[in-house]
C-alpha positions in Angstrom: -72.9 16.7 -64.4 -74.7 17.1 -61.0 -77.3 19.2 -62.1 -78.0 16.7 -64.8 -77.9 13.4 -62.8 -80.5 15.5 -60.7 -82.4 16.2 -63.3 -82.2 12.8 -65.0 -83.5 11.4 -61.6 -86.5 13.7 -61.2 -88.1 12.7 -64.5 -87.0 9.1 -63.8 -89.5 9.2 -60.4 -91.8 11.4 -62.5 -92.4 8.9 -65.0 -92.8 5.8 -62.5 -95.0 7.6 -60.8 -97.3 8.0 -63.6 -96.4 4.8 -65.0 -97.7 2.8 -61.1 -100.7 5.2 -60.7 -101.9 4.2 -64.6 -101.1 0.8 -64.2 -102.9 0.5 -60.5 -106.3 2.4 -61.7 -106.2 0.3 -65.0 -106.2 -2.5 -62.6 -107.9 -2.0 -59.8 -110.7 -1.2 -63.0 -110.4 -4.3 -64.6 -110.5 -6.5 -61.2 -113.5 -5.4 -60.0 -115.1 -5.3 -63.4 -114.2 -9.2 -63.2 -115.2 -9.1 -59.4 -118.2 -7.7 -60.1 -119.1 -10.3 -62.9 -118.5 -13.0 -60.4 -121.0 -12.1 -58.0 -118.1 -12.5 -55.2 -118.9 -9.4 -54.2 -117.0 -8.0 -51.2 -114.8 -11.3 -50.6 -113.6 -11.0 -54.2 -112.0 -7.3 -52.7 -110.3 -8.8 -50.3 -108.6 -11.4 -52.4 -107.3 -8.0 -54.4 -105.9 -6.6 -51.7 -103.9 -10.0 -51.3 -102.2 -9.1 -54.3 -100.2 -6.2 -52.4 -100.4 -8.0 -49.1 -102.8 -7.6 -46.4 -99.9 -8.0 -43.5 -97.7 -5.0 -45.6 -100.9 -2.6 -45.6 -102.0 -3.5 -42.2 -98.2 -2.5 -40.8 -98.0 0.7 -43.1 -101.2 1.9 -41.3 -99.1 1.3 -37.6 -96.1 2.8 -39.3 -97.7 5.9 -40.1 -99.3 5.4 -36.6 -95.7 5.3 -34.7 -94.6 8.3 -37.1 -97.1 10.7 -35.9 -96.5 9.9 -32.6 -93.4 10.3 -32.8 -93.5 13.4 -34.6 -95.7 15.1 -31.3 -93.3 13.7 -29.0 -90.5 15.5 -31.0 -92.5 18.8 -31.0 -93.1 18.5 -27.3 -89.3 17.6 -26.2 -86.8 19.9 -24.2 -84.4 21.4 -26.3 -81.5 19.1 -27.2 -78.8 20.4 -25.3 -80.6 20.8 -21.9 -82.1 17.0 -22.7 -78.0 16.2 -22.8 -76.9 17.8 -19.6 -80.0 16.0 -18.3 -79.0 12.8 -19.1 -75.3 13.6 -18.1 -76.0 15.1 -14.8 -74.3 18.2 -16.2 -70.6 16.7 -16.4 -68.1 15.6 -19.2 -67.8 12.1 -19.4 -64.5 10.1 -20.8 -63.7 6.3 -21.6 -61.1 4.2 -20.1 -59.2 1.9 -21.3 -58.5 -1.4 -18.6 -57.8 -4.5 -19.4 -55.6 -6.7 -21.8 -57.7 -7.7 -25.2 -56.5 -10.7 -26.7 -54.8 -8.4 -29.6 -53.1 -6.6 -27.2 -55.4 -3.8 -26.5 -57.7 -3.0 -23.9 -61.5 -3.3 -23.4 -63.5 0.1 -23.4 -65.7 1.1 -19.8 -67.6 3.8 -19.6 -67.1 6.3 -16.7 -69.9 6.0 -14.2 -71.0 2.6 -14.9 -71.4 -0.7 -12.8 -68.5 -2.7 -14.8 -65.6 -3.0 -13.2 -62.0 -3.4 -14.5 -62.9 -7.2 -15.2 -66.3 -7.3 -16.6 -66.3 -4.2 -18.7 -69.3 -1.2 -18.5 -72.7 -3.0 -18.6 -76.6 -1.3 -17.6 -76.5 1.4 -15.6 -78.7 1.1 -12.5 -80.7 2.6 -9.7 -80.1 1.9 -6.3 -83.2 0.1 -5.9 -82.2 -2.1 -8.9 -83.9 -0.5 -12.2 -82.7 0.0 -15.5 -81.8 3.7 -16.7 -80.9 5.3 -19.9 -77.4 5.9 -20.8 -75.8 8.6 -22.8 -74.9 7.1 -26.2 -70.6 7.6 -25.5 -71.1 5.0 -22.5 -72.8 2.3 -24.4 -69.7 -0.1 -25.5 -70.0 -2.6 -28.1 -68.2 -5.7 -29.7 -68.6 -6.4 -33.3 -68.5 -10.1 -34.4 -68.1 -10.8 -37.7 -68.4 -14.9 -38.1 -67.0 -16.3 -41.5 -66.4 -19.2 -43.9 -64.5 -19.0 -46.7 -64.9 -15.7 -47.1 -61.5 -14.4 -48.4 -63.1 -12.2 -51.1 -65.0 -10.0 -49.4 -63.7 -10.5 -45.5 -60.9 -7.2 -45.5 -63.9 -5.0 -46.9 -65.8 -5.7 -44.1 -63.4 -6.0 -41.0 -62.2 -1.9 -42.5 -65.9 -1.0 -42.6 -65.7 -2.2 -38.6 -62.3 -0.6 -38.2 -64.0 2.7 -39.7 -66.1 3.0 -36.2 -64.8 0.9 -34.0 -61.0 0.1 -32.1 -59.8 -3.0 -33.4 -59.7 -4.8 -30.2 -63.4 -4.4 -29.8 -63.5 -6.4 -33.4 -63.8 -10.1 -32.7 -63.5 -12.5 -36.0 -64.3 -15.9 -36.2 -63.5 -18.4 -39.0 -65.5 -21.1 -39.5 -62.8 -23.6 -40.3 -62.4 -21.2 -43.2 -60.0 -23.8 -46.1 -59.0 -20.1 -47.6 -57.2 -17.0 -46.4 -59.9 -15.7 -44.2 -58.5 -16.1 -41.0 -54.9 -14.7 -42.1 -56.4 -12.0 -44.0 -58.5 -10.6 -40.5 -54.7 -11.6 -38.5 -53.0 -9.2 -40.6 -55.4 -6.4 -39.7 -54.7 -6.4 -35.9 -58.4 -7.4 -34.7 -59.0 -10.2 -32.3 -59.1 -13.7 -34.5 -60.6 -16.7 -32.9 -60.1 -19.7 -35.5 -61.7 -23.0 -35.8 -61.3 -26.1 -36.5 -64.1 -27.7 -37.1 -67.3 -26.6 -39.0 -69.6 -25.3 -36.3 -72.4 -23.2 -38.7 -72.5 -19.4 -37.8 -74.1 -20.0 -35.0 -71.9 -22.2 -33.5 -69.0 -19.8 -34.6 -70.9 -17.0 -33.0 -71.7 -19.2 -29.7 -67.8 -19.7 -29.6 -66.3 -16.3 -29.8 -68.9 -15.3 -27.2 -67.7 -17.5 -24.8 -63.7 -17.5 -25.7 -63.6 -13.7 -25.2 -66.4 -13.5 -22.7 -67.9 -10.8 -24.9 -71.3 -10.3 -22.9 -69.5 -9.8 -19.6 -66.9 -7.7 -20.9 -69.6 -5.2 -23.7 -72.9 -3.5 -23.2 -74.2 -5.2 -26.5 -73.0 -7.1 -29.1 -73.2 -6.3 -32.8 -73.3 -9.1 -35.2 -72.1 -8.6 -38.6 -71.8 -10.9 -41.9 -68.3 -11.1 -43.8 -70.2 -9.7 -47.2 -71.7 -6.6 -45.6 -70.7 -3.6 -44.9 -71.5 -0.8 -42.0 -72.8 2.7 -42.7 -70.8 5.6 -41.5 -73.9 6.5 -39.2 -74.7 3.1 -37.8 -73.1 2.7 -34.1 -74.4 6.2 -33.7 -77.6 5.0 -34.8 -77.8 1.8 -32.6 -76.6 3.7 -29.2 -79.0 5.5 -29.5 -81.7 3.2 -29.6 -80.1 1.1 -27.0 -80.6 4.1 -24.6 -83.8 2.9 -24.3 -83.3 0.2 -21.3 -86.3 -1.8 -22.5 -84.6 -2.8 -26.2 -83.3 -5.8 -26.2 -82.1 -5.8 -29.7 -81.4 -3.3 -32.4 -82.5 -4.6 -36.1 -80.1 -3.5 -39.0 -81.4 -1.9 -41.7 -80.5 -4.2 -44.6 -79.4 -2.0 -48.0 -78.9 -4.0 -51.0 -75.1 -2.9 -52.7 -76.1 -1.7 -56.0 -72.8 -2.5 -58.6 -74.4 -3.5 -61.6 -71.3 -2.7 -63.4 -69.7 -5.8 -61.3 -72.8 -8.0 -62.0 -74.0 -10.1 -65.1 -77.7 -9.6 -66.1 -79.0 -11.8 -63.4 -77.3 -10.7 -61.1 -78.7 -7.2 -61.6 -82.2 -8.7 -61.8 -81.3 -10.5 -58.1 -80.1 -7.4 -56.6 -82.8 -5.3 -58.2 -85.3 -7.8 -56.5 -83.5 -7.9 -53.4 -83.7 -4.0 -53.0 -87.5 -4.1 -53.7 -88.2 -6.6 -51.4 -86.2 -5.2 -48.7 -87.3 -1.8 -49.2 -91.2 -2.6 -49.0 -90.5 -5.0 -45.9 -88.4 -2.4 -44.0 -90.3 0.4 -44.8 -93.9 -1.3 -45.0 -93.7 -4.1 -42.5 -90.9 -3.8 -40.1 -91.0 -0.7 -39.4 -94.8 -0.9 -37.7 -94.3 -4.3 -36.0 -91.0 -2.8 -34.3 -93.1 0.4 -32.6 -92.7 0.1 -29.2 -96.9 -0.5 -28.2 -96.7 -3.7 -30.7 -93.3 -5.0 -30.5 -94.2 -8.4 -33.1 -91.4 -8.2 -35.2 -90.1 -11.7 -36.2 -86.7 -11.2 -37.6 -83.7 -9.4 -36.3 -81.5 -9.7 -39.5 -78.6 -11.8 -38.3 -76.2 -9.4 -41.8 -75.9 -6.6 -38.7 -78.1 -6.1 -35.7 -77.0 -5.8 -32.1 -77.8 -7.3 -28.6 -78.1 -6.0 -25.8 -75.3 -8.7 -23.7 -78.2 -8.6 -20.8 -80.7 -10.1 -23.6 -78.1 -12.1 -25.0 -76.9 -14.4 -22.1 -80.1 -15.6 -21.7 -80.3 -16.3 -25.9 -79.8 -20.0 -26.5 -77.7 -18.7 -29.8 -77.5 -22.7 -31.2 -79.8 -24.9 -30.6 -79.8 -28.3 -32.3 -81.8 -28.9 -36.0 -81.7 -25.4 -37.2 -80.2 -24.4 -40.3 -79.8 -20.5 -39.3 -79.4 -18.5 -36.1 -81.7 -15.2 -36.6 -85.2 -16.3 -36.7 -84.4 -18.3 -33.3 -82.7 -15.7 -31.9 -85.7 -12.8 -32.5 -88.2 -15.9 -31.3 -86.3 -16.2 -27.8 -86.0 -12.7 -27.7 -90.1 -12.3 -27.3 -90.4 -15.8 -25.8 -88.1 -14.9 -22.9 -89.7 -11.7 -22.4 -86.6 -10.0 -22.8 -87.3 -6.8 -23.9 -88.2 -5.2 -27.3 -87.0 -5.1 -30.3 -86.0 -1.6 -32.2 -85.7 -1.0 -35.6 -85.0 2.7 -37.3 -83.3 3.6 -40.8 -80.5 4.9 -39.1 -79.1 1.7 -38.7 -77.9 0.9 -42.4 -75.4 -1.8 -43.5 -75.2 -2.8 -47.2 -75.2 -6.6 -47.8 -74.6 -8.4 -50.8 -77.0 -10.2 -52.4 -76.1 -13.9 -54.6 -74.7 -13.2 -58.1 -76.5 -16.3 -59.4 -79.8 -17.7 -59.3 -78.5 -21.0 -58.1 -77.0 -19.1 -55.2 -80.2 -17.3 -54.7 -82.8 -20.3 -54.5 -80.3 -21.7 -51.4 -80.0 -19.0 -49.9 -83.8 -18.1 -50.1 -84.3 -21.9 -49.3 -81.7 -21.8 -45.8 -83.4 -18.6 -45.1 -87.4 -20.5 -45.0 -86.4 -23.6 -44.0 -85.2 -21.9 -41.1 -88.2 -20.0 -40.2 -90.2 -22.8 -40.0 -87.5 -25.1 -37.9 -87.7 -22.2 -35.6 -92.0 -22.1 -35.7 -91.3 -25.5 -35.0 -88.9 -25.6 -32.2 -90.5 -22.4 -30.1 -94.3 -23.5 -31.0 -97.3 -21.4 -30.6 -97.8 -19.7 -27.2 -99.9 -17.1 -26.1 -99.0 -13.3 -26.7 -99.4 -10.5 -29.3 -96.4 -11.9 -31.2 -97.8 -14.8 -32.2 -101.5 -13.2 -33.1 -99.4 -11.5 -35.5 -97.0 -14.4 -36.4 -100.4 -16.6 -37.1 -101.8 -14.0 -39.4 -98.2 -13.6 -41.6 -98.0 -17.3 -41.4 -102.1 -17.4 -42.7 -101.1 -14.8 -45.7 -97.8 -16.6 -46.9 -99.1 -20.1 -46.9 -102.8 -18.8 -48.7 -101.2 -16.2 -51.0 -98.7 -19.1 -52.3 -101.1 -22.0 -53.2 -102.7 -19.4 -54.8 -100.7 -17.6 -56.8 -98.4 -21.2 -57.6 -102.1 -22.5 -58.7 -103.0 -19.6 -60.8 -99.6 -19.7 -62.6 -100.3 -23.2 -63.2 -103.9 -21.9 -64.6 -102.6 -19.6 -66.7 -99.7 -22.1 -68.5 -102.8 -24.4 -68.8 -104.7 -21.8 -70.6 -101.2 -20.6 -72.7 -101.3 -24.2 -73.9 -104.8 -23.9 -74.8 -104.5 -20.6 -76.7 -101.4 -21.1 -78.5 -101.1 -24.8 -79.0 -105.3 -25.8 -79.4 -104.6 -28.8 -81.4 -102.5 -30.3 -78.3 -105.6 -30.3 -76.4 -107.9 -30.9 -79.1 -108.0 -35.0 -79.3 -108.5 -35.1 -74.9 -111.6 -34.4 -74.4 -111.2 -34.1 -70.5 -108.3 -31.5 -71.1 -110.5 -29.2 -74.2 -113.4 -29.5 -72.0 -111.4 -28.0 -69.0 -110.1 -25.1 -70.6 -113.4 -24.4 -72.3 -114.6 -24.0 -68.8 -111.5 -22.4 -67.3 -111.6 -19.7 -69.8 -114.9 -18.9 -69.5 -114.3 -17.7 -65.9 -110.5 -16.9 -66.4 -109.1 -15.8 -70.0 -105.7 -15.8 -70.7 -105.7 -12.0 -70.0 -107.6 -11.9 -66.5 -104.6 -14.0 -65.5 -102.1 -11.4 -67.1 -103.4 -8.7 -65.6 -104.1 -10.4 -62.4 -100.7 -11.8 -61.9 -98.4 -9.4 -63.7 -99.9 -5.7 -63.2 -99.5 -5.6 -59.5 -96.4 -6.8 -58.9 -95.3 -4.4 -61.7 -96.9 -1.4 -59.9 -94.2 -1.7 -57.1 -91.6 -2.1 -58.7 -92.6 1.3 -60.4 -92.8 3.1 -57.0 -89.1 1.6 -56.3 -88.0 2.9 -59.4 -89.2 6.2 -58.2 -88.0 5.5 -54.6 -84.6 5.0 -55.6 -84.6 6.9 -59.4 -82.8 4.1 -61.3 -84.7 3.7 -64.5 -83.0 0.2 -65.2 -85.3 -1.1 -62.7 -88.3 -0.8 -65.1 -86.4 -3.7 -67.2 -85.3 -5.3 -64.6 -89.0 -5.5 -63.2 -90.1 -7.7 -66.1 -88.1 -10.9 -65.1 -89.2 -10.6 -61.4 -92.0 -13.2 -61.5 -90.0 -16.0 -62.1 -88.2 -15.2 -58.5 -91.8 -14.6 -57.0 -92.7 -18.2 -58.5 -89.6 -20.0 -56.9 -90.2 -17.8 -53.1 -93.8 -19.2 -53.3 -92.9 -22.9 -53.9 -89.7 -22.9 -51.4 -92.1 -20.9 -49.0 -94.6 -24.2 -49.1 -91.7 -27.2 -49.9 -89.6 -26.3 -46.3 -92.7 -26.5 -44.2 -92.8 -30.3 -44.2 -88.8 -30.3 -44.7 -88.7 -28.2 -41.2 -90.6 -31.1 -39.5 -89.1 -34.0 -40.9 -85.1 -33.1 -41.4 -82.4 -32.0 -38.9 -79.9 -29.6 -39.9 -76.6 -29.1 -38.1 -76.4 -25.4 -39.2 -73.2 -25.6 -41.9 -72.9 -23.5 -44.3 -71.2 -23.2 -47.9 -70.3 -19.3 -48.7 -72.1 -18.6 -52.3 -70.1 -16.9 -55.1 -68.0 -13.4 -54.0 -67.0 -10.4 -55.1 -64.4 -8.5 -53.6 -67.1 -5.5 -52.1 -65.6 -1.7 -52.2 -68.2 1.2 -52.2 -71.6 -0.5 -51.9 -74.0 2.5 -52.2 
């Protein structure tokens, strides 16, 4: 069985791969044939290139950048274990246990550290006041997981915590949760902070910081949503970038669960999407603007990332008007000058994504609005991270009047082809796609609109050798068509509505086994 699933999987990748290099030449082919006709000449290639996203190609060429120089640096480093006793100074070290947790167990400190038996282990320093590397085992972390109404899903994730960390370093807070959340996380022995009136996650997360006093008491705090669920390798992962005393905050890498046995049709089509999408941004994006020499990355997922508590006391974690916590969060981060952010795949959590389209246009709807409160509230300021903010910002606004305008085009121009007599008797409306179709027939717009978004999800289905995603690819454009017109409607919506940052949990599934 195995050795068939492998080899069901290599001819699944083979075939996308033939599949998006036909379909990209065939393009590329036809739209500068119709480039060429134009007389656009070189500015009609750059409007080609928009198709696959000048921001995602720019970042790939970084990536690929930070991955060759990382992979010197890893040919040039000491061995691994004298790079240990280095860092070590040559001696074991062991964790203590001092202090009463609110569950009745004890806060972790790391031997050798600066905490004390009040405050916890934080940064290690010099005598003259600088910031060193620790060795991973010292770093201590608290895990927040903030929650409303989350009964389905909430045990799944506080045992996926469990599964790497003590309890009493596990910190729950229900949002004035009307359902069994809050007894549910009692029953498992972590520390339960309930409330009683709706404060918004950031609000709930701004609240269990200051009851327990996490950011005195932890190195960093890990914050992780009710409906996700930590790899085995993550903490491991996330030490290890936090050795780095400049990282101020360790991005999760977002997986999408993949359970289409649990899901209906579009629900598989969502999560599909959702896998795509992050793949390409995580992989094609993210992963450049987080290299250390360009540190511009916009977004610490708020699903499971970490901060350092340093970086964290100086966050202003809820703020007024906003609708979500992470784009804020990320923007202080760089605003402050508190350090970098750090993203690696070594940090995976899966997260589960809405089981309805209704589910998904709010959530995809909170999720923009949000960005642009928090363009709104932070402003433009000088610094690479806004150079690089400006030209995202420049590419989502242009690439979705575009594409909403030639979607319009090409239902104009469907009319015209298979309904003529509609059109027939207004002159103003037959004369306009006389002219439209001139320049832009019905299968200019096909191609142009359909081929390359179909091209990537060929190179996910060879990514991730699932052959369902090469049905599943056909009914993504609707889902591009409603992120292109949310991406424009919540940029006047950000400047002209406060929101008090409430939320209402979307449909669950109980979550066991994500991958």
């Amino acid at each position: 069985m195995r050795i068939a699933r492998f080899i069901g999987g290599l001819l699944t990748g083979l075939i996308a791969l033939v599949l998006a290099v036909a379909l990209f030449v065939y393009w590329f082919d036809f739209a500068s044939t119709m480039a060429a006709a134009a007389g656009i000449g070189a500015l009609g290639y750059v409007f080609l290139w928009m198709a696959f996203g000048l921001n995602l190609l720019l970042w790939t060429v970084v990536g690929l950048i930070r991955l060759a120089e990382g992979g010197a640096r890893a040919a040039l480093r000491r061995r691994p274990e004298d790079r240990r006793r280095s860092v070590t100074g040559g001696r074991e070290r062991q964790r203590l246990l001092v202090g009463a947790g609110a569950a009745g167990g004890a806060a972790p400190m790391a031997e050798g550290g600066t905490g004390s038996a009040e405050t916890g282990a934080v940064d290690t320093v010099t005598p003259g006041g600088a910031l060193v590397a620790e060795a991973p085992e010292d770093i201590t972390l608290a895990v927040i997981i903030p929650a409303h109404n989350e009964e389905p899903v909430i045990d799944a994730a506080i045992s996926s915590a469990l599964g790497l960390f003590d309890r009493w370093d596990v910190y729950v807070v229900s949002d004035s949760s009307r359902d069994a959340t809050a007894d549910i996380a009692a029953r498992t022995g972590v520390n339960v902070l309930e409330l009683l009136t709706n404060r918004g996650k950031a609000g709930a997360i701004e609240a269990v910081i200051e009851e327990f006093s996490l950011t005195e008491n932890y190195d960093g705090v890990l914050i992780l949503d009710a409906d996700t669920e930590l790899d085995a390798g993550y903490v491991e992962g996330a030490k290890r970038q936090l050795q780095d005393p400049g990282v101020a905050a360790v991005a999760g890498f977002v997986v999408s669960e993949w359970k289409p046995g649990e899901r209906g049709l579009v629900g598989r089509i969502i999560s599909a999407y959702r896998d795509r999408l992050y793949f390409m941004l995580q992989y094609f994006m993210r992963f450049g603007q987080t290299w250390k020499r360009a540190n511009v990355a916009f977004i610490v997922p708020g699903f499971a990332s970490v901060y350092r508590s340093r970086a964290l006391r100086e966050i202003t974690v809820n703020p007024p008007g906003l609708v979500i916590e992470d784009f804020n969060m990320t923007f202080e981060v760089h605003h402050k000058r508190l350090g970098r952010i750090s993203m690696r795949p070594d940090t995976k959590a899966y997260s589960q994504d809405p089981f309805t389209f209704g589910d998904y246009r709010k959530q995809v709807g909170r999720w923009t609005l949000g960005f642009w409160q928090t363009v709104r509230r932070h402003k433009v300021w000088p610094s690479l991270f806004w150079a690089a903010l400006a030209l995202y910002i420049v590419e989502v606004v242009l690439v979705s009047v575009l594409f909403l305008v030639t979607v319009a085009i090409a239902l104009f121009v469907l009319l015209g082809t298979f309904g003529g007599e509609v059109l027939a008797g207004v002159p103003f409306l037959s004369d306009g796609f006389t002219a439209v179709t001139a320049f832009l027939p019905l299968t200019a717009l096909a191609i142009g609109l359909l081929v390359p978004d179909y091209v990537l999800t060929c190179v996910m289905t060879m990514v991730r050798r699932r052959p369902s995603y090469l049905f599943y690819g056909l009914f993504f454009f609707p889902i591009r068509i409603v992120d292109s017109y949310l991406a424009l409607r919540m940029i006047p919506k950000a400047w002209t509505a406060e929101s008090d940052g409430r939320w209402s949990s979307p449909t669950r599934v109980s979550q066991r086994d994500p991958r």
